[in-house]
C-alpha positions as CSV (number, residue, x, y, z in Angstrom):
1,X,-49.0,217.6,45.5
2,X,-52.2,219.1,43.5
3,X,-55.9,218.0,44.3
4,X,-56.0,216.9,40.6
5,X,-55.9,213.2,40.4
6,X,-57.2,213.4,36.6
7,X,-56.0,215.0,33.1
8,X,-57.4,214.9,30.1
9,X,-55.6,215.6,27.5
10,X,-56.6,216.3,23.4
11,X,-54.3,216.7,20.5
12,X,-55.7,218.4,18.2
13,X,-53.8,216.7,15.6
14,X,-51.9,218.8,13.4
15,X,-53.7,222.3,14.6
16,X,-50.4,224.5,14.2
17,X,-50.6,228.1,15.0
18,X,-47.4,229.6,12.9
19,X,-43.9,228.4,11.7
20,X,-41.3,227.9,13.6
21,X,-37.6,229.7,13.3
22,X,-36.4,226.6,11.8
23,X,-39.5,226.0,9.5
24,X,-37.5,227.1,6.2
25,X,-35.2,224.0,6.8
26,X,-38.0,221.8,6.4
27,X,-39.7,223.5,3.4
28,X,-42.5,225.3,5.5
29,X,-41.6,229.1,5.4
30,X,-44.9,230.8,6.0
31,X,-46.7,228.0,7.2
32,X,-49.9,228.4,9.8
33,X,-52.5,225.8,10.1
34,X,-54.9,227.7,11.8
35,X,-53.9,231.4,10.7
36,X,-53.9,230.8,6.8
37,X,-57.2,228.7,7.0
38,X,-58.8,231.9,9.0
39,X,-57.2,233.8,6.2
40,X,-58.1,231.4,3.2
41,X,-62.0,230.6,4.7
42,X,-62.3,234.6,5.8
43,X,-62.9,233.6,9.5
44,X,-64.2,231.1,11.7
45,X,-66.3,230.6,14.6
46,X,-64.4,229.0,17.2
47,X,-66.3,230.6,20.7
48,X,-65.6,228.2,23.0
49,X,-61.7,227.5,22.4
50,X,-61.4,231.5,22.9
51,X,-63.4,231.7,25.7
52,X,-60.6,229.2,27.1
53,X,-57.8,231.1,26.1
54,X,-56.9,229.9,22.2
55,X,-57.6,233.8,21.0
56,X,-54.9,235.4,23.4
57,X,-52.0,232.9,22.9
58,X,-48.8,234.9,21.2
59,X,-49.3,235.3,17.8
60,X,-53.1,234.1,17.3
61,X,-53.7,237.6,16.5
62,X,-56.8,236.8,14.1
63,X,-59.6,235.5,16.4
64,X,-62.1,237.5,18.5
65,X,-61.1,237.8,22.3
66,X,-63.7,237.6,24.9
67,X,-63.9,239.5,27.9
68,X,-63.4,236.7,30.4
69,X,-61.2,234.2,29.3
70,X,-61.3,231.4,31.7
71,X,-58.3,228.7,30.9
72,X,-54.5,229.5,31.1
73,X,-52.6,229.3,27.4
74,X,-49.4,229.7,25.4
75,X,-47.9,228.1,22.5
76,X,-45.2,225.4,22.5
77,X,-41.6,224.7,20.3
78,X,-40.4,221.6,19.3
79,X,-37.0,220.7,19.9
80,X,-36.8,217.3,18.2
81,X,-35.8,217.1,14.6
82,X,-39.0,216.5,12.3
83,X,-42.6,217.1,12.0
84,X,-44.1,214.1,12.1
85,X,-46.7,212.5,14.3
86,X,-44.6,210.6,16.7
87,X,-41.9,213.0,16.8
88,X,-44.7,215.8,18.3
89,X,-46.4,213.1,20.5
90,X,-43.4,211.4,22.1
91,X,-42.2,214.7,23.2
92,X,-45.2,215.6,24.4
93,X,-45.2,212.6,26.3
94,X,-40.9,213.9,27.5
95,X,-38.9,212.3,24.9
96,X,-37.1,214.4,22.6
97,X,-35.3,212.7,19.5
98,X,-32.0,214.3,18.5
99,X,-32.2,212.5,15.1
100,X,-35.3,212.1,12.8
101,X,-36.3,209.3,11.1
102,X,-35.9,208.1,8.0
103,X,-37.5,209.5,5.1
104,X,-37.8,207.9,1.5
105,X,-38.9,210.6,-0.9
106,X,-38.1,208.2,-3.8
107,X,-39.4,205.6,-2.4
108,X,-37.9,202.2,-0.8
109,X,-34.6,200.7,-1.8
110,X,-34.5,197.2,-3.2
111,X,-32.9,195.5,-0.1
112,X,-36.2,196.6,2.1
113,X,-38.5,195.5,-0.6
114,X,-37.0,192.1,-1.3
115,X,-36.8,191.5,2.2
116,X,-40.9,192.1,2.6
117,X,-41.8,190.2,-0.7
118,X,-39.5,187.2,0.9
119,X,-41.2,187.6,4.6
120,X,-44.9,188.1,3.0
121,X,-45.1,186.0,0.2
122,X,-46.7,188.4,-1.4
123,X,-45.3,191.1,-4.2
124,X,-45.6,195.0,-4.3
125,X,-47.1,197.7,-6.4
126,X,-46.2,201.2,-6.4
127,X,-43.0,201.9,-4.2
128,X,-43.0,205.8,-4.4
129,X,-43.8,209.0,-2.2
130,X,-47.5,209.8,-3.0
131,X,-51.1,210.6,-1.8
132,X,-52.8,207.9,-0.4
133,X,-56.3,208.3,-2.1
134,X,-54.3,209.1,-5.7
135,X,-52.0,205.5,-5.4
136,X,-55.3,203.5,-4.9
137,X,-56.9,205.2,-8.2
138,X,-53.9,204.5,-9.8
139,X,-52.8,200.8,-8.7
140,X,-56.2,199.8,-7.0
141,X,-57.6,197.6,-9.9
142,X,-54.1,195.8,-10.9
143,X,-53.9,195.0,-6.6
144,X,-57.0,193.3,-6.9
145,X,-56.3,191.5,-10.2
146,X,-53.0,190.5,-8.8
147,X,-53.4,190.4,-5.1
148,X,-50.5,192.8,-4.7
149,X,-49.8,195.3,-2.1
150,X,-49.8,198.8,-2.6
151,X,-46.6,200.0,-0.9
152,X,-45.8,203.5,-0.7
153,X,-44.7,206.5,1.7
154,X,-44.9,210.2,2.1
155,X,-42.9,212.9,3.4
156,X,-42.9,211.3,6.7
157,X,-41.2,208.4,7.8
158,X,-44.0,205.8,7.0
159,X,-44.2,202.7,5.2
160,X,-47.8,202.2,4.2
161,X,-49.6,199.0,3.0
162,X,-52.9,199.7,1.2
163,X,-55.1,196.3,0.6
164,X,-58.9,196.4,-0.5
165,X,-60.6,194.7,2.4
166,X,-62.2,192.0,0.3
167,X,-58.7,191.0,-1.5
168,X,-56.6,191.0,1.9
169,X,-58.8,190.9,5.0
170,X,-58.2,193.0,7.6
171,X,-56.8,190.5,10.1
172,X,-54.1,189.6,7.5
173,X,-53.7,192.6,7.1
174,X,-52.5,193.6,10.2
175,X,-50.6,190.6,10.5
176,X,-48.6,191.8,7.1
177,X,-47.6,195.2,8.9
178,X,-47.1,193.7,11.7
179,X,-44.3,191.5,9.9
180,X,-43.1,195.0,8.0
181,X,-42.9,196.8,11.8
182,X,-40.6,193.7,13.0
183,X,-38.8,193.6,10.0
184,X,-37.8,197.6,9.5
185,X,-34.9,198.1,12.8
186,X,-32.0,199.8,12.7
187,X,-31.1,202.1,9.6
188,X,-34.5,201.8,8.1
189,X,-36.7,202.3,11.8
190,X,-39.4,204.2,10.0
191,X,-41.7,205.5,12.9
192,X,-44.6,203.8,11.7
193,X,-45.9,201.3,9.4
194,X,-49.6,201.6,8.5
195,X,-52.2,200.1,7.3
196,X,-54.3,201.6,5.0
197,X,-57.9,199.5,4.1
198,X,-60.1,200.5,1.3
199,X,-63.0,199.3,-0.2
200,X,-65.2,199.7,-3.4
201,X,-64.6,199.2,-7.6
202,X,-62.2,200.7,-10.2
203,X,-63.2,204.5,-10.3
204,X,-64.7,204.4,-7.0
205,X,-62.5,203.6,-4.4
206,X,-62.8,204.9,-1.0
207,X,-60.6,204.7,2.0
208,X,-62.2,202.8,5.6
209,X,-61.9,203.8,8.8
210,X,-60.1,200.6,9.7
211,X,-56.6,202.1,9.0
212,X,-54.0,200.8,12.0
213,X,-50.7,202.4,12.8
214,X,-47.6,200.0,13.9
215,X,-45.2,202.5,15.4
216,X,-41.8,202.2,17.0
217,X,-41.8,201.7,20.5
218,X,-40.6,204.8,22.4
219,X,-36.6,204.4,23.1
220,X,-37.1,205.5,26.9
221,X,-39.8,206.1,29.0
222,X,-42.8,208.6,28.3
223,X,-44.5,209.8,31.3
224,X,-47.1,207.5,30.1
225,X,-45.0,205.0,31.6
226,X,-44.3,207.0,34.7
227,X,-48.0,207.1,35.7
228,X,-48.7,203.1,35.0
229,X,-45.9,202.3,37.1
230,X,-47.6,204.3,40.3
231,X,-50.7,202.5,39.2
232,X,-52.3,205.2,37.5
233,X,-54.8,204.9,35.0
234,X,-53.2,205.6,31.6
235,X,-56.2,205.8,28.9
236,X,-55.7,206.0,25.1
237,X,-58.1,207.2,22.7
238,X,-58.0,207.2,18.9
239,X,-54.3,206.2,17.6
240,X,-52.6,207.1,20.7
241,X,-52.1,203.7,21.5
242,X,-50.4,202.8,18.4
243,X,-48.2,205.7,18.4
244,X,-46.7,204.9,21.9
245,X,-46.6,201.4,20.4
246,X,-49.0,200.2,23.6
247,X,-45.9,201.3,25.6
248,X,-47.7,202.6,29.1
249,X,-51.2,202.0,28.3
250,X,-53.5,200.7,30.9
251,X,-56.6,200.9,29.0
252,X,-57.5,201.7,24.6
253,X,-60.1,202.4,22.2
254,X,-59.6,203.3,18.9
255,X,-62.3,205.6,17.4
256,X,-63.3,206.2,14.1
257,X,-63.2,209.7,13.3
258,X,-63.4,213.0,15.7
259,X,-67.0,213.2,16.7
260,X,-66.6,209.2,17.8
261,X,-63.3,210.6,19.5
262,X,-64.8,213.0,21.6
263,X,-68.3,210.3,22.1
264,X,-65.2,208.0,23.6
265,X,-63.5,210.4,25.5
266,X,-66.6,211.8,27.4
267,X,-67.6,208.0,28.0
268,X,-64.4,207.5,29.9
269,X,-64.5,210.8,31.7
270,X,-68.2,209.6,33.4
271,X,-66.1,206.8,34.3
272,X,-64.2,206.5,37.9
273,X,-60.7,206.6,36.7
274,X,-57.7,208.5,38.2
275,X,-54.5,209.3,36.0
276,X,-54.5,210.1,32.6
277,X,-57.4,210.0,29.5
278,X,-54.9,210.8,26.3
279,X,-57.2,211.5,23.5
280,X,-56.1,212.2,19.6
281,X,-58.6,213.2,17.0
282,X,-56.9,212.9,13.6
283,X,-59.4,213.8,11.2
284,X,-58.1,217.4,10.9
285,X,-55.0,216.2,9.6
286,X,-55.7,213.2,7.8
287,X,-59.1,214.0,6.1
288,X,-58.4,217.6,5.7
289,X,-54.4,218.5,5.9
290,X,-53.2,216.4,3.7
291,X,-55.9,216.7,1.0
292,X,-55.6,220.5,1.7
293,X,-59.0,221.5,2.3
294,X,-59.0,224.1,4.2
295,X,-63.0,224.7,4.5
296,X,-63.5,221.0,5.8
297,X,-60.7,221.7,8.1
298,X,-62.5,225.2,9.4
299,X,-65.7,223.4,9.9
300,X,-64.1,220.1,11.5
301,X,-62.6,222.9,14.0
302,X,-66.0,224.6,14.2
303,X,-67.5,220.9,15.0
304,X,-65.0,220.3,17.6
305,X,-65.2,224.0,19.5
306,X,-69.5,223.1,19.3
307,X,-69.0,219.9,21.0
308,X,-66.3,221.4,24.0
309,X,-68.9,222.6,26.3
310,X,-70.0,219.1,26.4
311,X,-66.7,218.2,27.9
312,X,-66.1,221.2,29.8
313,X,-69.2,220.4,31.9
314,X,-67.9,216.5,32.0
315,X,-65.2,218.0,33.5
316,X,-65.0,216.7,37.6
317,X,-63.7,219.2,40.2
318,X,-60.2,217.4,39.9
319,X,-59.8,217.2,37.1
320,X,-57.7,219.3,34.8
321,X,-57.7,219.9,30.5
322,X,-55.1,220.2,28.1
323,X,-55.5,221.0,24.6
324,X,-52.4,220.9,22.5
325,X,-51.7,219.6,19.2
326,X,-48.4,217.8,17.5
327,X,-46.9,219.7,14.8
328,X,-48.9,221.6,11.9
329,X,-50.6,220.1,8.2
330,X,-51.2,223.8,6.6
331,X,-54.0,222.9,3.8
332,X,-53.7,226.9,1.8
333,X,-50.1,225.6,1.1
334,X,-48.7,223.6,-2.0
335,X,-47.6,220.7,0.2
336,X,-49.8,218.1,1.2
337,X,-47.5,217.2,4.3
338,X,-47.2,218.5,7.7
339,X,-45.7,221.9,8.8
340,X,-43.0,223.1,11.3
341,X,-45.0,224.9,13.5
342,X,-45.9,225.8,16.9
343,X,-48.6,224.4,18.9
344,X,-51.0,225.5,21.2
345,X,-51.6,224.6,24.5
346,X,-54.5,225.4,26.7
347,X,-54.7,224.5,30.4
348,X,-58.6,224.4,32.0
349,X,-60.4,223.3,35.1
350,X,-61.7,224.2,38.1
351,X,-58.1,224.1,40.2
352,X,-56.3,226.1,37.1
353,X,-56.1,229.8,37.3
354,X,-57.6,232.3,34.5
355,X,-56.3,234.3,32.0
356,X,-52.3,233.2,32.6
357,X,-50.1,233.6,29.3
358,X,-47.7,231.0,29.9
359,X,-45.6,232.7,26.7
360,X,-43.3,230.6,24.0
361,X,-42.7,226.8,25.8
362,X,-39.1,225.6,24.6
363,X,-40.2,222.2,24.2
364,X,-43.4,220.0,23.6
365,X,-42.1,217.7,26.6
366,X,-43.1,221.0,29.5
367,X,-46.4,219.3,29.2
368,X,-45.1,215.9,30.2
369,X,-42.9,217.7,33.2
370,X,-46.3,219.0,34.4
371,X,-48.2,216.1,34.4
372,X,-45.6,214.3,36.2
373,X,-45.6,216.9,38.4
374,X,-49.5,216.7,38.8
375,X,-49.5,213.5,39.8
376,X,-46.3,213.8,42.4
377,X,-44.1,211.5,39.8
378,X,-41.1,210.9,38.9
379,X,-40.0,213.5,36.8
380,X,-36.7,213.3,34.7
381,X,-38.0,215.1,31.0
382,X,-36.0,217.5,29.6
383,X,-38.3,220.5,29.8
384,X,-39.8,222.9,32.5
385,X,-43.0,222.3,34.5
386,X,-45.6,224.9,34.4
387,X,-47.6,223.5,37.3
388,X,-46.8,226.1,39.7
389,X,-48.1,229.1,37.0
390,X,-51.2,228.0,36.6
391,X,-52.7,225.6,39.7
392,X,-54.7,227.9,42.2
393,X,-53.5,225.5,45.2
């Protein structure tokens, strides 16, 4: 049993620090979020993650070091098969998946579509693998003539549902993926369905922050679940809640980009709560990764490292940081999807030890065995707890 009776965790969401030995079987040979954007951008100013120990995990060989490095840090493997956003946060959470989910790179077979047209009421435009900003240039004015959905995917397992906000409010909205969610089981279990709101005219459309994601519900228990059951505060910020599919969560707010994620997360660290605050901040994926930007991705990271001493000093004796992230979105390479990469992880507070190198983690889910281990819990993940490396009593 620790003294720490809160973590605070933020994924960094799609912050990849190199490829991983398997990255060529998903198309992502030389792939590094972080590293090629450094590379691309010729540096960045990221102070406050390397003074907590982001500079001196293996193979971040490209940022300053500073003398005194104050957190405990090391990168992290995935085991599960895929790349996508559930895949790296339900192993994070201690649930590997041995088989990923279905992808539809040529779009959705005739059976699915059928199926949603009878179930909505309502037809379908598009029905291909494409960029959600270009499919809304392209089929945004005949949706609103017609009152048709824009369906399409991506290289991950999605099924998105794009709607202008004044042709299909928001409510129905999210009652039409909820219907999609319900209705894709078994062979064609995508992990999530989403909604994706926009609003403006032909030539100007633009993309709201209302966007909702209907994931599948975890197949076993997360350690989210573990903590709720001891009556443990369980606290989701951003998407988390939708990726665990509310599965464990005691408490949510979703937020509507990064700066509002870390406005939220502080609010509920003044708060008296014990257990776990489980933030995501998406923007560096969603806004920059897959529109590969890699200069609004360097200064969304610069925004984020300017606004961690505010957290740091939030920070209560007990309580204790990680930083991780889920899987990589490179933005220097041809793709527009995510990467196969490692990710980070970076362990602060004042109970945690300095300057420990906790090497190459096998598996996301060593995160989940040390929080479980934290918080004296049940603890059946298939990974190894680092708890004992870095806690200072």
């Amino acid at each position: 049993m620790t003294n720490i009776d809160r973590v605070i965790m933020i994924v960094l969401d799609s912050v990849g620090i190199g490829e991983l030995p398997d990255a060529g079987e998903y198309g992502d040979k030389g792939s590094n979020t972080l590293g090629n954007i450094v590379k691309v951008c010729n540096g960045i100013s990221l102070p406050n993650l390397s003074r907590i120990g982001l500079g001196k995990i293996d193979g971040v060989d490209y940022l300053p070091v500073p003398e005194h490095v104050t957190g405990s840090y090391g990168r992290m493997a995935e085991v599960s098969k895929g790349k996508d956003t559930i895949t790296g946060h339900w192993e994070i959470a201690g649930l590997q998946l041995k088989y990923p989910f279905p992808t539809y790179p040529d779009g959705f077979p005739k059976e699915v579509l059928d199926e949603f047209i009878k179930l909505t009421g309502k037809g379908v435009l598009g029905n291909c693998a494409a960029s959600g900003t270009e499919i809304i240039k392209e089929y945004g004015e005949e949706h609103m003539k017609t009152g048709k959905l824009i369906v399409y995917t991506s290289a991950d397992s999605v099924f998105q549902i794009a709607a202008h906000e004044e042709v299909v409010p928001l409510e129905e909205l999210y009652r039409i993926c909820s219907i999609a969610r319900e209705m894709l089981q078994g062979e064609h279990m995508v992990g999530r369905v989403i909604a994706r709101p926009f609003i403006g005219e032909p030539g100007n459309f633009t993309r709201t922050p209302n966007r909702r994601d209907f994931s599948a519900e975890p197949t076993s228990d997360t350690v989210l679940d573990i903590l709720s059951k001891k009556g443990l505060d369980v606290i989701a910020v951003g998407k988390i809640e939708d990726i665990f599919s509310k599965k464990g969560v005691t408490v949510a707010e979703h937020t509507k980009n990064n700066m509002d994620g870390v406005d939220v997360t502080l609010k509920f660290m003044a708060q008296k709560n014990k257990g776990l605050i489980f933030t995501n901040l998406v923007d560096f994926d969603m806004v920059f990764g897959h529109r590969n930007n890699p200069q609004g991705y360097k200064q969304a990271l610069e925004e984020f490292d300017n606004r961690l001493p505010e957290i740091l000093s939030a920070m209560k004796d007990n309580d204790m940081l990680i930083i991780t992230a889920d899987h990589g979105c490179d933005p220097t390479t041809p793709s527009t999807d995510h990467s196969r990469e490692h990710v980070p992880v970076i362990i602060y507070g004042k109970g945690i030890r300095e300057d420990i190198n906790l090497g190459t983690r096998k598996t996301f889910a060593d995160i989940a065995c040390t929080i479980a281990d934290v918080f004296n819990a049940e603890n059946k993940f298939p990974g190894q707890s680092f708890l004992k490396e870095i806690i200072k009593y």
